[in-house]
SERO-4910 file (N, C-alpha, C, O; in steps of 0.05 Angstrom, whole numbers):
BEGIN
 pado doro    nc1    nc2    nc3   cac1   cac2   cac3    cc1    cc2    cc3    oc1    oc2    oc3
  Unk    A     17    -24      0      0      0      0     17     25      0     11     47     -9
  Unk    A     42     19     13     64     42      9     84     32     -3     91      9     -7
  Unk    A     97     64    -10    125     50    -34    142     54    -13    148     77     -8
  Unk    A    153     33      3    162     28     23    194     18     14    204      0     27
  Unk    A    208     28     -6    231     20    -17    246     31     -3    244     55    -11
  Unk    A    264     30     17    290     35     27    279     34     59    290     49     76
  Unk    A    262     20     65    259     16    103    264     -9     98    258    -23     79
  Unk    A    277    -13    119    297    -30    132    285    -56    144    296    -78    145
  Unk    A    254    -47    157    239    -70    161    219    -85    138    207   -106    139
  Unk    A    220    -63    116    212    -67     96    224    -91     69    213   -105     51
  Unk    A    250    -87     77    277    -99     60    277   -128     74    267   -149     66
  Unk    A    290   -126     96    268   -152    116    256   -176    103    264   -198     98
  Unk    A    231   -162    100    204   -172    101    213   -188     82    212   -212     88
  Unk    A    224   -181     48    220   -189     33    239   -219     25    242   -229      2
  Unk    A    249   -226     47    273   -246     55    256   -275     49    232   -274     43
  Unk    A    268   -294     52    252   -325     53    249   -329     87    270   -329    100
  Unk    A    235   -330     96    226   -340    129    256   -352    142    266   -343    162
  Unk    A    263   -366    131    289   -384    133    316   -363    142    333   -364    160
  Unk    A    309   -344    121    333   -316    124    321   -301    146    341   -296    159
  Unk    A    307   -295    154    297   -277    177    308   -282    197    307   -305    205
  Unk    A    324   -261    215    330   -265    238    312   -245    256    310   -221    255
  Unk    A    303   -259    270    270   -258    291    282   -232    305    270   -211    300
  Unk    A    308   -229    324    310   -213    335    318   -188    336    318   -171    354
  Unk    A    329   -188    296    333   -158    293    307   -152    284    295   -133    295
  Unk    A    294   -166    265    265   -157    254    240   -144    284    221   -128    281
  Unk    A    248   -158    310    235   -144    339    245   -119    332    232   -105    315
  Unk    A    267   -110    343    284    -91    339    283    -69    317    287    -46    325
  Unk    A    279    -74    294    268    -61    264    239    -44    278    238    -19    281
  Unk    A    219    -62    283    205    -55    294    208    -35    320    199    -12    316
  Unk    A    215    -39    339    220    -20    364    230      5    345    215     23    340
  Unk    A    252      2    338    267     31    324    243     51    310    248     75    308
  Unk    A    224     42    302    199     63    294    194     87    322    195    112    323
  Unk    A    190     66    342    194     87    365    211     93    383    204    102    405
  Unk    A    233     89    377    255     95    387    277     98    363    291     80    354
  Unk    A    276    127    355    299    125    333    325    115    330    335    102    312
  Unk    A    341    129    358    365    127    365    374     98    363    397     93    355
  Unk    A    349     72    372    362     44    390    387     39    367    391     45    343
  Unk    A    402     23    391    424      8    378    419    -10    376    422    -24    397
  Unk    A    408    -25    345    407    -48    347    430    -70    350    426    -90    363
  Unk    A    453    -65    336    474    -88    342    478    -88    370    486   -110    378
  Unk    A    474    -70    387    485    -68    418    463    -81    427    472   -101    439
  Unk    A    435    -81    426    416   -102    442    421   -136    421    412   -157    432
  Unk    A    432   -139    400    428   -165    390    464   -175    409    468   -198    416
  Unk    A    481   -158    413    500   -164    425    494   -174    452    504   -195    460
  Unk    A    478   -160    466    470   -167    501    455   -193    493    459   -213    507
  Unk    A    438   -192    472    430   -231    474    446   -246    474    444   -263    492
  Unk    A    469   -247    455    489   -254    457    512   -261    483    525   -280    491
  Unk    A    509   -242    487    527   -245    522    511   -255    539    522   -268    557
  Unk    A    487   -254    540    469   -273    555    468   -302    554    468   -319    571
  Unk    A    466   -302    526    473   -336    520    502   -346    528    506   -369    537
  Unk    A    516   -331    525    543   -336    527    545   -341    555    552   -364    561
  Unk    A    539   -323    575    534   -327    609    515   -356    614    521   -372    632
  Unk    A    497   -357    599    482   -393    610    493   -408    601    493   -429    614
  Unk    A    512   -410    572    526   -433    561    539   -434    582    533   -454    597
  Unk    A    558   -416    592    589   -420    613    570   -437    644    582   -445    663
  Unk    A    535   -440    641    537   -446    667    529   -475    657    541   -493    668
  Unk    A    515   -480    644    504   -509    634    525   -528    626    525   -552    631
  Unk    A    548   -511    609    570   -537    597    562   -550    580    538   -549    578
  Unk    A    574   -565    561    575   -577    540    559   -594    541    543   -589    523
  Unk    A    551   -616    555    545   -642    558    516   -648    564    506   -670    561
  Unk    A    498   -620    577    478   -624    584    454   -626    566    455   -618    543
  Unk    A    432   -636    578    419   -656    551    388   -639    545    375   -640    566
  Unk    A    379   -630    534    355   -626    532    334   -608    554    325   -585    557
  Unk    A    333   -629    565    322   -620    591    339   -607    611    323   -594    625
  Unk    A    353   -604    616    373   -596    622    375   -569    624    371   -554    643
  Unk    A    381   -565    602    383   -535    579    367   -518    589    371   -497    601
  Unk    A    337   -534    583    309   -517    580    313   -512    618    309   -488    621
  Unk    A    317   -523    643    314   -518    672    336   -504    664    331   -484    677
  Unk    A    356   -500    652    378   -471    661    373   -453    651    387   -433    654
  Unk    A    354   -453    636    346   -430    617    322   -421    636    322   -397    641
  Unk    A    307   -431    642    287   -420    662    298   -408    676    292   -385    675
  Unk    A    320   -414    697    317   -412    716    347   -385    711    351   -365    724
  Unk    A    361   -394    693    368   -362    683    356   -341    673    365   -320    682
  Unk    A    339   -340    659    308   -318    650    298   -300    672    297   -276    675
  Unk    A    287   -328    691    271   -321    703    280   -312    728    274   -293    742
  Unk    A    296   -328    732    305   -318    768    332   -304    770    334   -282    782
  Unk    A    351   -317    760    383   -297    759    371   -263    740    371   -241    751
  Unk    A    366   -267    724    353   -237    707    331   -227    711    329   -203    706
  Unk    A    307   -243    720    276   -237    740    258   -222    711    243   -202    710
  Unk    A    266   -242    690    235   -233    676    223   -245    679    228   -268    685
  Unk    A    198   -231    678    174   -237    688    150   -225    662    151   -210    642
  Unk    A    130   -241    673     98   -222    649     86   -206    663     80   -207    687
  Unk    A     82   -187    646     73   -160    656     39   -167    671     24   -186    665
  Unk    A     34   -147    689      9   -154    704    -12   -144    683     -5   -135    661
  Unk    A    -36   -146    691    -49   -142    666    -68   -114    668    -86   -109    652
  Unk    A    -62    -99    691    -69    -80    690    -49    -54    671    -55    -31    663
  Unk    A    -26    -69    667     -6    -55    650      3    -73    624     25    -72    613
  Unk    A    -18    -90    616    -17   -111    596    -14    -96    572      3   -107    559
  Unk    A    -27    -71    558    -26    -60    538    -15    -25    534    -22     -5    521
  Unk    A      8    -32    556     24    -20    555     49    -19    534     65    -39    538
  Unk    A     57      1    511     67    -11    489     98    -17    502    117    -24    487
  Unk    A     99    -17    511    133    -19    519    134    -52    525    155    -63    527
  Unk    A    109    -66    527    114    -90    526    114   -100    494    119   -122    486
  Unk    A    109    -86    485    113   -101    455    137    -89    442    138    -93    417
  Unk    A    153    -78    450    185    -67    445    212    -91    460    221    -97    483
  Unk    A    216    -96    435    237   -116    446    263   -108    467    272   -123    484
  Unk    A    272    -85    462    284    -70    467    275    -59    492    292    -59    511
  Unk    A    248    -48    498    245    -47    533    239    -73    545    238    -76    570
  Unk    A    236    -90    530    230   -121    542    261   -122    559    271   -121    582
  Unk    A    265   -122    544    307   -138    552    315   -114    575    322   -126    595
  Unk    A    316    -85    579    311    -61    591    298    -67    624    307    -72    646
  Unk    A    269    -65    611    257    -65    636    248    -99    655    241   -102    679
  Unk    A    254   -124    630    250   -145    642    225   -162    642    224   -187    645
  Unk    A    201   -140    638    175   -148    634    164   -152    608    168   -134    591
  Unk    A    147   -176    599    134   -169    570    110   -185    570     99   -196    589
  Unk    A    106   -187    552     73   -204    544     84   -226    532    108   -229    527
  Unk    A     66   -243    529     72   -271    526     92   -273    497    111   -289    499
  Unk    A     90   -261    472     99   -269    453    125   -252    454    143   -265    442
  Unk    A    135   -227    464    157   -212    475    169   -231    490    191   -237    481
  Unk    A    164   -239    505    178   -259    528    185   -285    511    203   -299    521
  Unk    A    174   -293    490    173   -317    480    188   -315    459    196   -337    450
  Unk    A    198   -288    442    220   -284    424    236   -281    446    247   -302    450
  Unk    A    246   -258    467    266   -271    483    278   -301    486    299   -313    483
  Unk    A    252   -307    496    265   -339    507    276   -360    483    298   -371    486
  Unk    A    260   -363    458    271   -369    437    298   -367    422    309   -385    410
  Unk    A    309   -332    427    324   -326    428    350   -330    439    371   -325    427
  Unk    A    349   -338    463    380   -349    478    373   -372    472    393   -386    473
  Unk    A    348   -388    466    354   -421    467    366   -423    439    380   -443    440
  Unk    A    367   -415    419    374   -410    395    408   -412    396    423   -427    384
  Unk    A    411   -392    414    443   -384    418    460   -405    436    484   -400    438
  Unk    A    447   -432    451    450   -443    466    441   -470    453    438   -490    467
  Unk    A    437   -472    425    433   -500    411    412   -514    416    410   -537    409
  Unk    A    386   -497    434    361   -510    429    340   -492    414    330   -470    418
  Unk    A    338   -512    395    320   -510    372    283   -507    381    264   -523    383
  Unk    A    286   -482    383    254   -484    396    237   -461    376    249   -444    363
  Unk    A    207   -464    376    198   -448    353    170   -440    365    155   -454    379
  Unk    A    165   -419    358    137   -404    366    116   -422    365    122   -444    356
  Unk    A     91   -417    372     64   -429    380     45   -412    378     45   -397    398
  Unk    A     23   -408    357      5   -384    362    -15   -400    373    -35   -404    360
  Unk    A    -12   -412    397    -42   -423    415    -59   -409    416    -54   -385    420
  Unk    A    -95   -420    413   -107   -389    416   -110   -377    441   -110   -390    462
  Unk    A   -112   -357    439   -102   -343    462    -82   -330    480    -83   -311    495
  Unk    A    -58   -350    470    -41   -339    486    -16   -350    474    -18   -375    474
  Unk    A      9   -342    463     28   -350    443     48   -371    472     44   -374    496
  Unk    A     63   -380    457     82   -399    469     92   -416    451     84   -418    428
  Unk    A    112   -430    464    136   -443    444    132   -468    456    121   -476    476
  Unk    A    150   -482    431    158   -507    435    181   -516    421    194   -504    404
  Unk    A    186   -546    433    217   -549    424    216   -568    392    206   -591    388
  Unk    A    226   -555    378    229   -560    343    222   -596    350    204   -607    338
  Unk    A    232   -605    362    237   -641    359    224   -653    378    211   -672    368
  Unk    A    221   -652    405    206   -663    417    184   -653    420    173   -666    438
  Unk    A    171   -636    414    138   -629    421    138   -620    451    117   -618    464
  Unk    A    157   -616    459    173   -606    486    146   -565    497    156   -543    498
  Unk    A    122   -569    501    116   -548    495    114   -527    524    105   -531    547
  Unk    A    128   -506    513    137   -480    547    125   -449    541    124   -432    524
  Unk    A    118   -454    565    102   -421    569    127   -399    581    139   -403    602
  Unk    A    132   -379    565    162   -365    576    139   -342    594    151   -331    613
  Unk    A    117   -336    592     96   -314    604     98   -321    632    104   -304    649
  Unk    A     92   -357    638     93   -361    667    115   -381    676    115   -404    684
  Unk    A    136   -359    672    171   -370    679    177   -398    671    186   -413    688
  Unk    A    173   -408    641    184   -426    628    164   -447    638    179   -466    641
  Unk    A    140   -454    646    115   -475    657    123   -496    638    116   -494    615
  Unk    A    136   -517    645    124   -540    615     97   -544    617     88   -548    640
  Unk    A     81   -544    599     47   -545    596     49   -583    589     66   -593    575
  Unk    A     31   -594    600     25   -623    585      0   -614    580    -13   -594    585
  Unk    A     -4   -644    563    -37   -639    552    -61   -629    567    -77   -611    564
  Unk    A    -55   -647    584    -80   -623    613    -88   -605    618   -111   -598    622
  Unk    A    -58   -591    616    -49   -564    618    -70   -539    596    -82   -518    600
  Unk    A    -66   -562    571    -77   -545    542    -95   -548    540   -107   -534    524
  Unk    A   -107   -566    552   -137   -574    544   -150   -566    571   -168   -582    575
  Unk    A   -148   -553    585   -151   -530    606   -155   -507    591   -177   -503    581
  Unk    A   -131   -486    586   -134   -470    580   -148   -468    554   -157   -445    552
  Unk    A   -154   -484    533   -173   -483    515   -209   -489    531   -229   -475    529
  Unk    A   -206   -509    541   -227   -495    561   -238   -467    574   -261   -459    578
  Unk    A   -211   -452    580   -220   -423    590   -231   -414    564   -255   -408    566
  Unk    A   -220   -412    538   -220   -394    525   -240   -393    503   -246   -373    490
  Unk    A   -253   -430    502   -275   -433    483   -304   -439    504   -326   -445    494
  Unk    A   -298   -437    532   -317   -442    552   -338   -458    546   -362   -455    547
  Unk    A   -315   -487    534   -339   -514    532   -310   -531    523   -293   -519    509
  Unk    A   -305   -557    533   -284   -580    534   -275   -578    497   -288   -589    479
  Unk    A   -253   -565    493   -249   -583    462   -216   -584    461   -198   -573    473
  Unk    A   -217   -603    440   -196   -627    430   -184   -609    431   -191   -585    433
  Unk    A   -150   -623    429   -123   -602    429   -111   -609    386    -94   -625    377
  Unk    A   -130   -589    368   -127   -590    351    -91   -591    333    -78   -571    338
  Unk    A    -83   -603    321    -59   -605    317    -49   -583    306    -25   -581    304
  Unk    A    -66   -560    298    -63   -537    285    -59   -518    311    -42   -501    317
  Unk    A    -79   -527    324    -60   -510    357    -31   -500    362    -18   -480    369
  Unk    A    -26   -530    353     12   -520    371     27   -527    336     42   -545    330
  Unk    A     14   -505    320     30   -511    297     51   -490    294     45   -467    288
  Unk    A     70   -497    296     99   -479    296     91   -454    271     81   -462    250
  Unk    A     98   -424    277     94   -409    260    118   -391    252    135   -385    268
  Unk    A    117   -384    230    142   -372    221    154   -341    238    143   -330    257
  Unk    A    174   -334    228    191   -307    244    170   -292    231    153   -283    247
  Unk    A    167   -286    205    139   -265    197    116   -275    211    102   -257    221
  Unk    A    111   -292    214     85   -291    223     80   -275    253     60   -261    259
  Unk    A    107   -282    276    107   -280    297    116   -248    295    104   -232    309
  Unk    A    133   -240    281    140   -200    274    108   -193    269     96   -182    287
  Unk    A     95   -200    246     65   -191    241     50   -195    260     34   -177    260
  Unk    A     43   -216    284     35   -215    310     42   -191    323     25   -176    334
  Unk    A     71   -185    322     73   -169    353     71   -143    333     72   -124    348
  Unk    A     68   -135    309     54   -115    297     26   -112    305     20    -92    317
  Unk    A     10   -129    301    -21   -127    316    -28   -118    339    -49   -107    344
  Unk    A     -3   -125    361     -7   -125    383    -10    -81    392    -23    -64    405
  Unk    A     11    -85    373     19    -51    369     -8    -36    351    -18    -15    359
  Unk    A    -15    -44    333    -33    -26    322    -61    -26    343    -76     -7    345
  Unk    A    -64    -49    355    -86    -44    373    -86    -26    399   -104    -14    411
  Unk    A    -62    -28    403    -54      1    422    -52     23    413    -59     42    428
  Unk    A    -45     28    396    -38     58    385    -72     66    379    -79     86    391
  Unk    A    -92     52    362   -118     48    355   -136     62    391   -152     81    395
  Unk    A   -121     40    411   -137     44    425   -134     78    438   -154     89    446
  Unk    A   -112     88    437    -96    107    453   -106    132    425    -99    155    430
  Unk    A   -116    128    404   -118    149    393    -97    160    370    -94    182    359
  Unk    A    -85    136    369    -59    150    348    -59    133    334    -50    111    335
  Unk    A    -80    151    311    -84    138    288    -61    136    271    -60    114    260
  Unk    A    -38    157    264    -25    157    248     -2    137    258     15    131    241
  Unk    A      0    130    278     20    109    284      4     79    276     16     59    267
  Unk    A    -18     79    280    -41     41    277    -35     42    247    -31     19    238
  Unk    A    -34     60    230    -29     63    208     -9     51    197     -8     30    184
  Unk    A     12     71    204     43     58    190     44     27    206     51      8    193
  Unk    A     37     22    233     43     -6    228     24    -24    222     29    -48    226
  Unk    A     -7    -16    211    -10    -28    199      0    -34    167     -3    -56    156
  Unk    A      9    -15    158     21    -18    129     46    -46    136     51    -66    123
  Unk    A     55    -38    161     84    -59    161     64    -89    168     72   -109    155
  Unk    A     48    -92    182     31   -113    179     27   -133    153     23   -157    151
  Unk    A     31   -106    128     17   -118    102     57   -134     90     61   -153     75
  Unk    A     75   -119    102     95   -118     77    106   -153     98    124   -167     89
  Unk    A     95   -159    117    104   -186    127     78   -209    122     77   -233    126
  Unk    A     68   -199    116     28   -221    111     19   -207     88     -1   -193     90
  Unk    A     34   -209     60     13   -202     40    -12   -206     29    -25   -190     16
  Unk    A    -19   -237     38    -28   -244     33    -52   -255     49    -67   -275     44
  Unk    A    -52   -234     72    -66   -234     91    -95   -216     96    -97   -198    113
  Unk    A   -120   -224     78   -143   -213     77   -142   -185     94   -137   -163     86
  Unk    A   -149   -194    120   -160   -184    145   -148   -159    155   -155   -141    170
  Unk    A   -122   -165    137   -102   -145    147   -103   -116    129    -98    -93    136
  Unk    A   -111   -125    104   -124   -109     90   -144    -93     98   -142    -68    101
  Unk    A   -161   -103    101   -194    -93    113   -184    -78    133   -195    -56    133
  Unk    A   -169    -82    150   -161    -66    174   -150    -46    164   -159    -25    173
  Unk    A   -133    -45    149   -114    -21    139   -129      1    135   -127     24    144
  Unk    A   -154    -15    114   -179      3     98   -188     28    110   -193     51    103
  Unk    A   -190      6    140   -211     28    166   -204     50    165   -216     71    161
  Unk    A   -163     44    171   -146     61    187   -138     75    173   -125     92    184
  Unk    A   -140     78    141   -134     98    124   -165    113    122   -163    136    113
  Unk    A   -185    107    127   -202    124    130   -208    147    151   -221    168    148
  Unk    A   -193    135    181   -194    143    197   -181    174    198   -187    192    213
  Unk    A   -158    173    174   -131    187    173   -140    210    146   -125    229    140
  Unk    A   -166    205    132   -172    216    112   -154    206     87   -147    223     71
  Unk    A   -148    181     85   -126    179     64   -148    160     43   -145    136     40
  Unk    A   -170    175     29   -192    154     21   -187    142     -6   -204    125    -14
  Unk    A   -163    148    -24   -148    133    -41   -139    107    -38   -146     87    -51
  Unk    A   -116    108    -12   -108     86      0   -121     71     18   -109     55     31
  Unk    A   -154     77     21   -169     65     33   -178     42     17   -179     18     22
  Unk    A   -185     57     -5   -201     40    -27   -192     28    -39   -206     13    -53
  Unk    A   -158     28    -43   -145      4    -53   -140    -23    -33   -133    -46    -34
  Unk    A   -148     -1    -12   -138    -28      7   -165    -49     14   -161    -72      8
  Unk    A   -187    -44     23   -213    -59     16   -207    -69    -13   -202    -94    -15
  Unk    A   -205    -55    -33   -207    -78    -56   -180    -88    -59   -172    -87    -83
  Unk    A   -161   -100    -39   -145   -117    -37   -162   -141    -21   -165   -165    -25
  Unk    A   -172   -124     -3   -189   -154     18   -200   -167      3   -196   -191      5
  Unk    A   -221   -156    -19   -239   -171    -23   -230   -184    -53   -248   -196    -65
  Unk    A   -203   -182    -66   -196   -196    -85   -176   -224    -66   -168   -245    -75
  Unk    A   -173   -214    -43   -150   -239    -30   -177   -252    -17   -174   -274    -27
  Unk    A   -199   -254     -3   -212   -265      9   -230   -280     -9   -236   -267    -29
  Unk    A   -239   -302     -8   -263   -316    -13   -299   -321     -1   -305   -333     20
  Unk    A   -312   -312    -13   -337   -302    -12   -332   -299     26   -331   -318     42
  Unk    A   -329   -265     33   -320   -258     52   -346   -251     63   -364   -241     49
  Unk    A   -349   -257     91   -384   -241    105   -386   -217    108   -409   -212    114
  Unk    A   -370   -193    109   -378   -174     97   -370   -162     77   -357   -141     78
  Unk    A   -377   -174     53   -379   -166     18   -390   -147     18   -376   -128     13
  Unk    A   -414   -143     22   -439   -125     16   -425   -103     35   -423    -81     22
  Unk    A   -414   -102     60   -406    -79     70   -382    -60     60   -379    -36     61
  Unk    A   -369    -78     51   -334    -66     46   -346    -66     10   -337    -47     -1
  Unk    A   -354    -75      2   -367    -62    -25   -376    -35    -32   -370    -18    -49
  Unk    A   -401    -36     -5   -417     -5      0   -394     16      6   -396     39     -2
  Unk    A   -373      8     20   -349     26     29   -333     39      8   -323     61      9
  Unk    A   -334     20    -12   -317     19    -41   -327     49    -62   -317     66    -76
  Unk    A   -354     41    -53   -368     56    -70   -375     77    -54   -396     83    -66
  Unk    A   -373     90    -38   -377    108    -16   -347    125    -24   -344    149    -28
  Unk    A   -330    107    -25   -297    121    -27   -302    133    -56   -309    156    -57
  Unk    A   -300    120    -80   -306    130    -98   -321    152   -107   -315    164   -128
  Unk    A   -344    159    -90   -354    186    -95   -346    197    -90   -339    216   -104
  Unk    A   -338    195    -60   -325    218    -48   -294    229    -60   -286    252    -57
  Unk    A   -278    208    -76   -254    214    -88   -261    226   -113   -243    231   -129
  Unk    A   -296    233   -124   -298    234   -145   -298    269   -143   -290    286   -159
  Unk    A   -312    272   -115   -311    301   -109   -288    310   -105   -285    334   -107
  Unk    A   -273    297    -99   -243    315    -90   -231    319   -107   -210    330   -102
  Unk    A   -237    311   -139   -213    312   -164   -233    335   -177   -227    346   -198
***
């Protein structure tokens, strides 16, 4: 929707999943609001972090192992923790950069952290968009950890609990549940997390630009469209509104509100008809 040629999270985006490295693309992101950050200096402190748990674990230790020194380095030698939830949509938890800073974050902040030194420490572990509430697991054993409530191993119980809270009636632990999701997918998460704050707080012209960065990691992502649509209306930008609805409704399949984002289409169009 923007000619977004020479941003940096933009250039990114356009990588194979495989090439993405999760923790500068956090970082890409933070630097929108924080111009100055140094990013090599916070991807360096992950670094020396890992480097400080390798020197305590040693070579030899196995799996399990790893994952109890990594908790218990996270959580208790460095004391992150998840933010309370009266300060849950506070944006500084979705900044990787005050994550690592202040120590506190939301579940998927805490969960690129934690990913992050296990990465640097030879365990292969990968995001989880559970509904509800993100969390990881380990690439090979199905090994699945909540980094929100200080590294919890969850068993099935566990999940089929909290899918209980959240569909408030008993259902199956669908295999698409704990299906490992890509570094874009998890950067375009903690983008959402941000446009609904900024949305909520009144700053439209910030829900905006990241929703545009929403689109340049999920092109192909209906919803994300339709959203954009709103937020360029919201901004008076009714050009880039109306291309962006009629992105939704050429990426979506007979979508349930057709008839509305149609009427919108054609609503924009007059009105762009008066402005020329």
């Amino acid at each position: 929707m923007k000619n977004a040629a020479g941003d940096v999270l933009f250039e990114l985006a356009q990588l194979e999943n495989d090439q993405i490295d999760l923790a500068k693309g956090a970082l890409l992101i933070a630097k929108d609001a924080y111009a100055d950050l140094d990013i090599e200096g916070y991807l360096q402190r992950l670094n020396q972090m890992a480097e400080e748990l390798q020197s305590q674990i040693g070579k030899e230790a196995d799996t399990s192992a790893q994952i109890n020194h990594l908790n218990q380095y996270l959580f208790e030698t460095q004391g992150f923790a998840g933010s309370s939830q009266e300060h849950y949509y506070d944006a500084r938890n979705s900044y990787l950069n005050e994550v690592l800073e202040r120590k506190i974050g939301i579940p998927i902040t805490l969960s690129v952290v934690y990913m992050e030194i296990g990465k640097r420490i030879g365990l292969p572990l990968v995001g989880v968009g559970f509904p509800g509430h993100f969390i990881v697991k380990h690439r090979d054993l199905e090994t699945v950890i909540d980094p929100f409530e200080k590294g919890q191993i969850l068993s099935d119980e566990d999940l089929s609990e909290r899918l209980a809270q959240i569909f408030r009636e008993a259902v199956p632990i669908h295999p698409r549940f704990l299906q490992a999701v890509t570094n874009k997918e998890i950067l375009a998460r903690m983008l959402r997390n941000l446009r609904q704050i900024h949305f909520r707080e009144g700053e439209h012209q910030k829900a905006v630009r990241t929703a545009e960065q929403i689109t340049w990691l999920a092109p192909e992502s209906a919803q994300d469209y339709r959203d954009l649509g709103y937020l360029y209306y919201q901004v008076n930008a009714y050009g880039k509104s109306l291309a962006a609805f009629n992105a939704y409704l050429r990426l979506s399949e007979e979508p349930p509100d057709q008839e509305e984002i149609s009427r919108n289409i054609r609503v924009l169009t007059q009105q762009i008809a008066k402005l020329n």
